[in-house]
C-alpha positions, 0 to 999 in steps of 0.5 A: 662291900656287901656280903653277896659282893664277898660272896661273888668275889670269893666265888670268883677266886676260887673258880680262877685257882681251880681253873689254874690247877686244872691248866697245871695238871693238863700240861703234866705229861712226859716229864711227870710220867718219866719222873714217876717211872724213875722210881721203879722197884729196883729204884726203890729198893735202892734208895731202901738200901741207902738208907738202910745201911747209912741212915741219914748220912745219904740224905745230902743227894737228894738235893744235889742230884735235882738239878743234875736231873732237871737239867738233863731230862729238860735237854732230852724233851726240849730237843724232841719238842724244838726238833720233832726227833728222839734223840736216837734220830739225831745220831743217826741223821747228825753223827758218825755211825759210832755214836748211835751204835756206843750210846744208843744200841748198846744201851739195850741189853742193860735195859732188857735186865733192867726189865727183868729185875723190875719183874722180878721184884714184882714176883717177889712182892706178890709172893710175899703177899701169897706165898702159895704162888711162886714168883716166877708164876707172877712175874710171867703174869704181870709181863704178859698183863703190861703186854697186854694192856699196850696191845688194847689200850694206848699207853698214855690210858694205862699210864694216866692210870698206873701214875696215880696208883704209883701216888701208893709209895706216897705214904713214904712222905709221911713215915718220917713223921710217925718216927721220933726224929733228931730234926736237927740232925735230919737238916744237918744230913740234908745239906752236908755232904759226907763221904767216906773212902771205902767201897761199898760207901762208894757202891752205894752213891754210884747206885743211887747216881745210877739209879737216878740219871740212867740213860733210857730216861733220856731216850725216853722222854725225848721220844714222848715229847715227839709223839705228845707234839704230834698229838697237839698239832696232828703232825710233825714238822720238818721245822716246827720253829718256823711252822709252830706258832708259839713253839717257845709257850711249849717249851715253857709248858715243858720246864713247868711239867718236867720241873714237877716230875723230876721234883716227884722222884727227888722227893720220894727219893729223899724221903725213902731214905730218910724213912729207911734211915730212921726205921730200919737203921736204927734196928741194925736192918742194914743189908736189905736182902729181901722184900719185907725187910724193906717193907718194915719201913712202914710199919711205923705208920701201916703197922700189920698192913706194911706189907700191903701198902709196900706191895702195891706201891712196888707193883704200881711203879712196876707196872708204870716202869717196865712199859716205859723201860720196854718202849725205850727199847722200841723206840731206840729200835725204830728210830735206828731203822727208821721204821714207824714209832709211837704208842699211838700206832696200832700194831700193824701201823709199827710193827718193829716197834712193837716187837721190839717192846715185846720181846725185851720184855720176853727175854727179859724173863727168859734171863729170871729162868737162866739161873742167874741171880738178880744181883749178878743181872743187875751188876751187868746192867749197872756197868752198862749204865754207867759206860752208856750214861756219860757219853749220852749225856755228853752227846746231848749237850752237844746237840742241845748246844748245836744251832743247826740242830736246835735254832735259838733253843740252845742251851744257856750257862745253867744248863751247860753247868748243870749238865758238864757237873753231871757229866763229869759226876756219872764218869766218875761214878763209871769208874767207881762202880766198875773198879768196885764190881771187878776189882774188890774182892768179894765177901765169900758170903756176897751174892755175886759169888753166890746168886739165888735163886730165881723163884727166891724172894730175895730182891736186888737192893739196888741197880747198881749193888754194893759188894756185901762186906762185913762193915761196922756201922755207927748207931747214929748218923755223925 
């Protein structure tokens, strides 16, 4: 063979590998921005948490909660491809009244305060960043900037954007790496579990279930798959079967898109852990209470710019989570009512869903001025969590396992194992967090009996907080 030969042959296989990229992250859709938005700042600051008060000994959940989130976020955007419906719809059209009221309804005053923790804890990074401007001041600014950036742009312009500028909180990936690590240790955490029977233990691993498997995620990405399906073929079908040629190739396409995303957050999930767990656990930073303690996490790597990149990560995932916390809302609204949805429809073409959008996210601020701490908020938005997450989860299995409702896209034994094993590990999880939440006493220092305030730095450390209890912590992970 002659070196042009070479050279044409070679030329040919890279064109083929781009071209096989490019078709990769063209399919990148609803999956990955629901799995990158899973990764919000009260996320974060969760998963800081863990591994902040327990080092590597949490790192097990990261591998045990991807197929519980695989498989349910694939149930919720199958059904919106297969059906053309968000999920809010088929209660409605399939269900008693009940269900759409317990499981979708319900689902928004948890949403609301999830907003308004997530603009919280931007006003907090940005204050820590300029202590000259309070974090109120900037927590009206970035509501009002999300308002306005969906009121100009169409969400799927700001999303494309804010998903690459989340890339940020990427430097987790590497902090492990610029530490001295036990790497046997750090395998022996990953995949054995531990458990210990003590509340704010249990706190924590309801948070980190909670944090990860919530319901408007769900609603979410069914939703978007629904617009994404009208985007491609310029309508909706009545039976999208029987009219859409390779329906089977977009679910195919789907898997592919929702398997990445979900994979991005679980990764970026195991590595905030182990990076909180080898840099501030260590150090006895084990109460994460405000924002550059968690931001000394990167100092390993960032050094003085700690602050920064920790700031702009959680601004970023800010920014690309509450609009998507907000169009839950909308959508959850709309289709309730039956009215027009959609970020691609201009105000006037949705009004309902628009004003839905907005005024979660102004009452959502008006919940930073009440007073009420971001802890107490989020407490009451994790209980609500955790009372709507497992009948939602119930709820789409039964759909996704109804052929009237799905046809041949039922689904098969795996999903039904994984999704029943994450059923039954988020009622538990339920009756932890709500036994722990209104049946332990409470330290007299915790902040549930006394909540900051609402220009304070302080952020919440997780959605679902554990009780501070005095607890005495080994210096190493067993």
């Amino acid at each position: 063979m002659t070196t042009v030969q070479k050279q044409i042959r070679q030329a040919i296989v890279i064109r083929k590998t781009v071209n096989k990229v490019k078709r990769f992250f063209k399919i990148l859709g609803p999956g990955f921005v629901t799995g990158a938005s899973d990764d919000d700042p009260a996320g974060i600051a969760t998963y800081s948490t863990a591994g902040a008060q327990f080092g590597l000994q949490l790192l097990y959940l990261a591998p045990l909660v991807l197929p519980l989130m695989v498989s349910v976020q694939e149930m919720s955007a199958r059904i919106g491809i297969v059906t053309h419906k968000g999920i809010i719809r088929i209660f409605k059209e399939y269900y008693p009244p009940y269900v759409l009221w317990l499981v979708g309804l319900l689902t928004l005053p948890a949403i609301i305060i999830n907003i308004g923790s997530d603009l919280l804890a931007m006003g907090a990074v940005a204050h820590m960043l300029m202590t000259q401007i309070p974090v109120y001041v900037f927590s009206v600014f970035a509501a009002f900037a999300i308002i306005l950036s969906l009121v100009i742009f169409s969400y799927e312009r700001v999303a494309s954007v804010m998903k690459w500028i989340a890339c940020f909180l990427g430097v987790y990936l590497i902090v492990p790496f610029f530490v001295q690590q036990d790497w046997l240790l750090v395998l022996k955490s990953a995949v054995t579990p531990h458990f210990q029977f003590d509340h704010t233990f249990i706190s924590t691993v309801g948070a980190v279930f909670g944090t990860t498997l919530s319901a408007y995620l769900f609603f979410w990405e069914s939703s978007m798959e629904v617009d994404d399906q009208k985007h491609k073929h310029g309508r909706l079908f009545k039976h999208p079967d029987a009219e859409i040629e390779d329906l089977m190739g977009e679910v195919k396409d789907m898997h592919k898109d929702n398997l990445f995303g979900m994979f991005f957050a679980n990764i970026l999930m195991f590595f905030i852990i182990w990076a909180c767990g080898t840099t501030l656990f260590p150090k006895g930073i084990t109460d994460i209470n405000t924002v550059d303690q968690a931001a000394e996490a990167l100092k390993p790597i960032a050094g003085e710019y700690a602050y920064l990149l920790f700031a702009l990560g959680i601004l970023a995932a800010g920014f690309l989570a509450v609009p998507v916390l907000a169009g839950t809302c909308g959508y959850i609204t709309a289709e309730a009512f039956g009215c027009p949805r959609g970020m691609d429809k201009k105000f006037g073409e949705a009004k309902v869903f628009y004003l839905t959008i907005f005024l979660s996210i102004l009452i959502s601020l008006a919940i930073n001025f009440t007073g009420i701490g971001a802890v107490q908020a989020l407490i009451f938005s994790a209980v609500v969590y955790g009372i709507t997450v497992p009948p939602s989860i119930f709820y789409i299995l039964d759909i996704c396992n109804n052929r009237r409702i799905m046809g041949r896209f039922t689904n098969n034994i795996w999903s039904n194992i994984t999704g029943y094993t994450a059923f039954d590990i988020m009622c538990v999880a339920a009756v932890a967090l709500i036994w722990t939440t209104f049946f332990v006493p409470q330290h007299p220092n915790s902040p549930l009996t006394m909540p900051p305030s609402p220009t304070s730095t302080t952020v919440s450390t997780s959605k679902i907080p554990a009780p501070t209890i005095a607890i005495s912590l080994p210096q190493s992970s067993p």
